[in-house]
C-alpha positions, 0 to 999 in steps of 0.5 A: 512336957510330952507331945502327948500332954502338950495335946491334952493340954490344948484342949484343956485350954492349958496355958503351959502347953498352949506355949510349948506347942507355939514354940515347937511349931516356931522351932521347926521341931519334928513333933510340930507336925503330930501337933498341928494334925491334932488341933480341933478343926470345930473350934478353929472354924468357930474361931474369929481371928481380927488383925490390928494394923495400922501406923506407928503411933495410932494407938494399935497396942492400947486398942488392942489390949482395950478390945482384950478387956471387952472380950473378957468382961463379956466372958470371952477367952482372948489370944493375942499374937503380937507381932513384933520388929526383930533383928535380921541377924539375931532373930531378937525382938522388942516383945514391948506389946507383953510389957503394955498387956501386964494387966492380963498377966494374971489372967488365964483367960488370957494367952499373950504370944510374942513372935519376932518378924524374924526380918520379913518384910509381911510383918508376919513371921510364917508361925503366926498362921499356926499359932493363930489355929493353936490357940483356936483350938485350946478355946479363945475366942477371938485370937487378936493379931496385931502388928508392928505397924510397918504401913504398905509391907503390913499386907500379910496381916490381910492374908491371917485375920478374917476381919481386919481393922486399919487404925489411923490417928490424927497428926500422924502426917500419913498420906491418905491418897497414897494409902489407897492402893493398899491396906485402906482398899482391903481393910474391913474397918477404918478404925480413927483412934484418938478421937477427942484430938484436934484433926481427927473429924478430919482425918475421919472425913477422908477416910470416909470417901475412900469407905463409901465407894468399898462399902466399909465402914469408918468408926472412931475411938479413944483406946485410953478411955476405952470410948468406942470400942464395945461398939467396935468389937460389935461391929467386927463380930458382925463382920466375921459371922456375915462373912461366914455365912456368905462363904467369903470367909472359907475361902480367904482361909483358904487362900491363906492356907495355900499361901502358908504352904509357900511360906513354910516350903521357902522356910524349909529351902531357904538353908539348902539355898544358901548352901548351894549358892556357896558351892557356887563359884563366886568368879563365874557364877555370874549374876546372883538372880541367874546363880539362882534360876540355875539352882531352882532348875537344877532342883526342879529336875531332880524332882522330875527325875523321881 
């Protein structure tokens, strides 16, 4: 496909181009930028995009593809961007969220997007910000974005969603005191999963200590029977338009877009780095964060200079 019918597409809501554009924008390809200045700003502003985060083992997988099945049976076009672990020297991911959604493979109202962490630490490859807006732009409403479940290193995901949800589960063994100075202080919703296991009113009371002093909200569901979760997507809607409305919402979109440029510009540095670190003289180049600091300043200079 041309960049041209890769554009039509989008607004057609086609699924086809909806995938080729994601996958320019990951490639880095020159017809990325053409692309992304094309994208229709009315749906991406209308556009909720919720992160599901969470432990390994809480049910994120499961709740989203049941939050997936709310949206549809209410009429709703759904992305999903599942974030996946990947090898820091190939790139390779598990992709294992596309296995658990197969029951939407069929469904076109359905746009399932794996994209590898790529071995950063977010959680987030710097795509996912774009792909988010591509799919906004094509028509779904909500873009889903769950991640790998890494716990502290999942902050990135605060930056992308407007609402986020931070499921936890009964035996899973997680330290609640020391979770408090990270994604249970800025999580917009504790999300128990697994509610009808033992531990889990537990689980749900202390969480509630830490929700009443941040004025969030605790709710419990069972993802597996699909208990709680039109409630749950209720009150993340609710979340979303009252954030909207309050301005709170534009500007955390755009601090997330600030923070997207610094991604990108250390994306596209990142090889003219490495190479000027090999020129360097390993004997007495001295210290790697000193070698660096002199290539940084050596740059910044060229800069002044023009």
């Amino acid at each position: 496909m041309d960049i041209q019918s890769i554009k039509h597409g989008i607004g057609a809501g086609n699924s086809r181009a909806l995938a080729k554009a994601i996958s320019l924008v990951e490639d880095g390809a020159e017809e990325a930028d053409e692309l992304l200045a094309s994208l229709d700003a009315s749906r991406i502003d209308s556009s909720a995009v919720i992160g599901i985060t969470g432990a390994p083992g809480a049910g994120k997988s499961t709740l989203t593809d049941k939050l997936v099945a709310v949206c549809r049976e209410r009429g709703k076009k759904v992305g999903v961007i599942a974030i996946d672990p990947s090898s820091p020297i190939s790139g390779g991911a598990i992709h294992g969220d596309r296995i658990r959604m197969m029951q939407h493979a069929l469904d076109t109202e359905v746009v399932v997007r794996s994209m590898a962490t790529r071995g950063r630490l977010g959680g987030l490859c710097a795509a996912a910000g774009a792909a988010a807006r591509i799919m906004a732009s094509a028509g779904c409403d909500p873009i889903i974005i769950e991640t790998v479940g890494v716990g502290q290193s999942e902050m990135d995901i605060i930056r992308i969603a407007d609402v986020t949800a931070l499921v936890s589960a009964p035996g899973l063994g997680d330290d609640i005191q020391a979770l408090k100075a990270g994604l249970l202080e800025v999580a917009d919703l504790m999300v128990v999963n697994k509610a009808d296991k033992p531990g889990a009113e537990m689980l749900a009371m202390e969480l509630n200590e830490i929700a009443r002093a941040k004025g969030r909200q605790v709710m419990m569901t069972v993802a597996a029977q699909g208990t709680g979760v039109p409630e749950l997507f209720d009150a993340m809607r609710e979340i979303f338009e009252s954030k909207r409305s309050s301005g709170e919402r534009d500007a955390q979109r755009t601090e997330c877009r600030n923070m997207e440029v610094v991604d990108w510009g250390l994306e596209m540095l990142r090889p003219y780095l490495y190479a000027q670190s090999q020129k360097q003289d390993l004997e007495t180049g001295g210290d790697p964060r000193i070698r660096a600091k002199r290539i940084v300043d050596s740059l910044l200079a060229c800069g002044k200079d023009r």
